[in-house]
C-alpha positions as a printed Julia matrix, in Angstrom:
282×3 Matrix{Float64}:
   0.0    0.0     0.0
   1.39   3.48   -1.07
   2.49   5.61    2.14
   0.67   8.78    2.08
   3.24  11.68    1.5
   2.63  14.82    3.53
   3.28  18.94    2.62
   4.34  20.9     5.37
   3.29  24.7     4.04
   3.87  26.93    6.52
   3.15  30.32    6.98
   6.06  32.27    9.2
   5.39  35.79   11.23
   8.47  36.68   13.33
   7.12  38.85   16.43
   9.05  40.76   18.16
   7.96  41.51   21.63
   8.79  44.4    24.03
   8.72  42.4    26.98
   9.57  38.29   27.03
  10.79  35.89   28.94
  11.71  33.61   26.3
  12.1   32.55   22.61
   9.07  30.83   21.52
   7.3   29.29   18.53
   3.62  29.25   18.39
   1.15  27.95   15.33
  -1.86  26.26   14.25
  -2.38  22.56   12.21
  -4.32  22.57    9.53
  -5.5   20.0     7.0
  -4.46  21.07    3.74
  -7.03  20.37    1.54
 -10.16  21.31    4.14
  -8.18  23.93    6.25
  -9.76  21.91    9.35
  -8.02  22.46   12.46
  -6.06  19.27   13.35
  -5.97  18.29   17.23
  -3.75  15.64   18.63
  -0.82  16.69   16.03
   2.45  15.48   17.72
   5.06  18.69   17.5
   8.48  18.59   18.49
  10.62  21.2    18.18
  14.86  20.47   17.85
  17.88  22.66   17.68
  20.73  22.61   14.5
  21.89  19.82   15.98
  19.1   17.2    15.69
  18.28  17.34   19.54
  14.94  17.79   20.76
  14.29  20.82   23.12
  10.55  20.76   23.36
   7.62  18.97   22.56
   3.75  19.32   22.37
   0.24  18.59   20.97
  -2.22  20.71   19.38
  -5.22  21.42   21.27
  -9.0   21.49   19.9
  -8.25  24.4    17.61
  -5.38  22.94   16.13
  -3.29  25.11   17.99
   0.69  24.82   19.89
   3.34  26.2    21.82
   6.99  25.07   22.24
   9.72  27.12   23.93
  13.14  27.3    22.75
  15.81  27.49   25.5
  17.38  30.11   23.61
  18.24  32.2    20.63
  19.24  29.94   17.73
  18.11  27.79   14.57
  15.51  25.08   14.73
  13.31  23.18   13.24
   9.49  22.11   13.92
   8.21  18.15   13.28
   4.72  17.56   13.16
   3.04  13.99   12.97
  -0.35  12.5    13.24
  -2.02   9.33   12.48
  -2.53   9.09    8.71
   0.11  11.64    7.67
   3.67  11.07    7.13
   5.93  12.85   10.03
   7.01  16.19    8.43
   9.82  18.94    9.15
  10.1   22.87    8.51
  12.83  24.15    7.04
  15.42  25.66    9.64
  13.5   28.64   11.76
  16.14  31.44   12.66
  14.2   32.46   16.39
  16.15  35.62   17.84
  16.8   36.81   21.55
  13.3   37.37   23.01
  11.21  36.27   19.43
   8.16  34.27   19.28
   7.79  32.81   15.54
   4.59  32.2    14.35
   3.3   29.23   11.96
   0.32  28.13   10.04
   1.1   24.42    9.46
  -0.53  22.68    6.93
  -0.28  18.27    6.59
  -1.52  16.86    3.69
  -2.15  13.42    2.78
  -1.19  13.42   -0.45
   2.01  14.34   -2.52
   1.76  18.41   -3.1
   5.55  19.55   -4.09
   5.14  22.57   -2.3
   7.99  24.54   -0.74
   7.37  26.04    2.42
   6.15  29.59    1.81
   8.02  31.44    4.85
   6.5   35.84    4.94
   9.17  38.13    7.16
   8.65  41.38    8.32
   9.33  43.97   10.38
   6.64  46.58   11.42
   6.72  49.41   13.39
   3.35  47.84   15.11
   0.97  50.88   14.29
  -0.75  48.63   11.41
  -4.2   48.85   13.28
  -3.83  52.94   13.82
  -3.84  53.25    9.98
  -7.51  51.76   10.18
  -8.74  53.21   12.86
  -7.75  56.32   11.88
  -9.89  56.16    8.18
 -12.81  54.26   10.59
 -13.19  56.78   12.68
 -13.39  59.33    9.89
 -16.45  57.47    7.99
 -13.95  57.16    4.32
 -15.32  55.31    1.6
 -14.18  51.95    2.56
 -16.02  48.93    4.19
 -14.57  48.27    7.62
 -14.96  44.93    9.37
 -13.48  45.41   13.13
 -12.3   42.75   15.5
 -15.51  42.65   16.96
 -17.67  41.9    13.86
 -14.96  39.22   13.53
 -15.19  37.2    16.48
 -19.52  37.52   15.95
 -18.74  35.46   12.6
 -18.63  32.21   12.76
 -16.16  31.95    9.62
 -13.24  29.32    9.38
 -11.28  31.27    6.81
 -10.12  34.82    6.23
 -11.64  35.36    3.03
 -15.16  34.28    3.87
 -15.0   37.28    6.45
 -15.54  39.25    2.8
 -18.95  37.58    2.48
 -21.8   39.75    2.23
 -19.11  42.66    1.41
 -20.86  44.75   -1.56
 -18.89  44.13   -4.74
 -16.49  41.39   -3.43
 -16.48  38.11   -5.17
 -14.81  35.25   -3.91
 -13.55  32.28   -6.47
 -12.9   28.93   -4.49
  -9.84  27.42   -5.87
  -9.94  23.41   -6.6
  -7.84  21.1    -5.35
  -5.87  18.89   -7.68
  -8.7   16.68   -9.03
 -11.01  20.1    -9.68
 -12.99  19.99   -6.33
 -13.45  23.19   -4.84
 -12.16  23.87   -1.8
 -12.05  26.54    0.58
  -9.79  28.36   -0.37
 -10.67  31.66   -2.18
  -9.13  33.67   -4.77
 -11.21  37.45   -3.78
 -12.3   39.22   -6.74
 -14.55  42.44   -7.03
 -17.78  42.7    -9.96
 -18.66  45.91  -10.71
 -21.6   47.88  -11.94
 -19.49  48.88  -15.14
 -16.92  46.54  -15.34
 -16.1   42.73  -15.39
 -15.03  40.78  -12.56
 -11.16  41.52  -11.37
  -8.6   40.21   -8.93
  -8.55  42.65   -5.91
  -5.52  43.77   -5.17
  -3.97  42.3    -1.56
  -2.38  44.04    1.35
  -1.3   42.29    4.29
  -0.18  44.96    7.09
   0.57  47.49    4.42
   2.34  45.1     1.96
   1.48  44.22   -1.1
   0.73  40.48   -1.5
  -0.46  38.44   -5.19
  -3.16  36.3    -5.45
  -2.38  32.97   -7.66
  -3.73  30.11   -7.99
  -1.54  28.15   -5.48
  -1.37  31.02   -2.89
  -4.52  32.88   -1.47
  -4.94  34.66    1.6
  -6.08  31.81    3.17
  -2.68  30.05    2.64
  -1.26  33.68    4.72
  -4.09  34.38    7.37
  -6.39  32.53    9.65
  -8.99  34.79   11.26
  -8.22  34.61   14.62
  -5.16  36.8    13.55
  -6.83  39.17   11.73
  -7.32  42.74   14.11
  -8.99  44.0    10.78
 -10.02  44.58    7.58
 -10.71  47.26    4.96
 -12.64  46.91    1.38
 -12.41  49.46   -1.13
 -14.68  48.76   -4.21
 -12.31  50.42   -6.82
  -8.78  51.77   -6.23
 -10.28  55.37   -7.02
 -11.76  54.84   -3.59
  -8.88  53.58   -1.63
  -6.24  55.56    0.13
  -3.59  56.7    -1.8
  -0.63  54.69   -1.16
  -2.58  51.54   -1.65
  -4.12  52.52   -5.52
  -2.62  50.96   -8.25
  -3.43  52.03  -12.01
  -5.35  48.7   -12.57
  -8.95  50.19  -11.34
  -9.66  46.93   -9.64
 -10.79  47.07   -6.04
  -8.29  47.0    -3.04
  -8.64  44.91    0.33
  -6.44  45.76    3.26
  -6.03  42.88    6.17
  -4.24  44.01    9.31
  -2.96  41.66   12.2
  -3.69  42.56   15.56
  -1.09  41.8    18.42
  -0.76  38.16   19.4
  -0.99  38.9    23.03
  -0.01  42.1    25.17
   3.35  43.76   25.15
   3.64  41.89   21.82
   3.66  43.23   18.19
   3.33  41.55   15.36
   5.55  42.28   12.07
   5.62  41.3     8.29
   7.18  41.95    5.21
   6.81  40.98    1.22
   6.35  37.45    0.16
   9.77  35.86    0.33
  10.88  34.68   -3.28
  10.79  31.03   -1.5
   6.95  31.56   -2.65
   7.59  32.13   -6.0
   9.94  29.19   -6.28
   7.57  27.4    -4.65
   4.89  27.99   -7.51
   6.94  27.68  -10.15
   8.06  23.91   -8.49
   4.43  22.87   -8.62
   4.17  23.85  -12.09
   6.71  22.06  -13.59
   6.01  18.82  -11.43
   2.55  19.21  -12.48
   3.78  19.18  -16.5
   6.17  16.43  -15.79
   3.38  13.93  -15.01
């Protein structure tokens, strides 16, 4: 019987708090193909040595915590029943840093490469939107309140309902749908477009192998901005394709803590261009 492979696509945030007692890395398991949290995961986390310095299992939301005993490269392991044991690549965790991670295991072969996002941020992401909020601009704002009323599992589908938006589920590799969602504006005037992405103020692209979903989970979301055509969004964020322009910001994983990103690494972009040629070579 063929031994099911398993993709480890991750999803790294490097947070930098003010006050810590510790280096730390802290994520959620995910199935890859359903984006269902995964409980009872087995995580271990070792040091560039092979050793093991910590160990634990996901709770009921899929999520984990292992401290590192100090600064220093690791790597995370994550097993479960059904999947094939799988490693990160080597996390660089700093003095006083807690690195996120979105984990997803999949049962079957996906030649993914880890996608790993770093960032720094000056941690005023969330003043930006409060800010325009506050002064009733021509945006849709969702606020970490209307999050946590909808009972959503992915960060897109906090767009449903949003005038305009459109969101395209992307299929898995047989053509089922999943739910995963590529977001997409329809206008009165125009045909339907890809919206253009912001993540904390940088600019992210949609494709087919990499949504927002792949980036965000909505218990990290603080919130969330929708701006029907770029004519309407702020200024920094319009680009001269007209299409419409959504705006996620993180809020701060816990207090005295600030969460940072930066661009896509070009790891993503390998990582697409990877699947595609596997995908031609079979």
């Amino acid at each position: 019987m063929r031994q099911p492979a398993t993709a480890l696509v991750m999803l790294v945030l490097a947070t930098v708090p003010q006050q810590a007692a510790s280096q730390a890395v802290r994520g959620r398991v995910v199935d890859h193909a359903s984006s269902v949290v995964l409980s009872d995961v087995h995580v271990r986390l070792t040091d560039a040595m092979g050793r093991e310095t910590g160990r634990a299992t996901t709770d009921a939301s899929g999520i984990f915590r292992l401290r590192a005993p100090g600064d220093g490269r690791y790597r995370v392991h994550a097993s479960l029943i059904g999947y094939d044991t799988a490693a990160s690549d080597t996390l660089a965790i700093g003095r006083h840093e807690t690195v996120e991670l979105l984990i997803r295991l999949s049962v079957d072969p996906v030649p993914l490469m880890p996608i790993v996002v770093t960032t720094r941020h000056d941690g005023s992401r969330l003043a930006e939107f409060e800010r325009r909020r506050e002064l009733r601009l021509t945006g849709h704002f969702i606020t970490r309140r209307e999050i946590e009323r909808q009972p959503v599992a992915t960060a897109a589908e906090l767009l449903i309902g949003v005038p305009g938006v459109t969101l395209t589920p992307v299929p898995d590799g047989s053509g089922v749908p999943t739910d995963r969602y590529i977001i997409g504006f329809r206008g009165r005037t125009t045909n339907h477009c890809t919206a253009h992405l912001f993540i904390n103020g940088s600019e992210v692209t949609q494709l087919g192998i990499r949504t927002v979903d792949d980036l965000l989970v909505a218990d990290w979301i603080g919130g969330v901005e929708v701006y029907p055509s770029a004519a309407l969004a702020p200024v920094e964020y319009r680009r001269a394709d007209p299409c419409g322009v959504v705006l996620f910001w993180t809020r701060d994983a816990e207090p005295g803590t600030s969460w940072s990103w930066i661009k896509v690494a070009a790891a993503a972009a390998f990582a697409g261009f990877a699947f595609i040629l596997t995908r031609q070579a079979r």
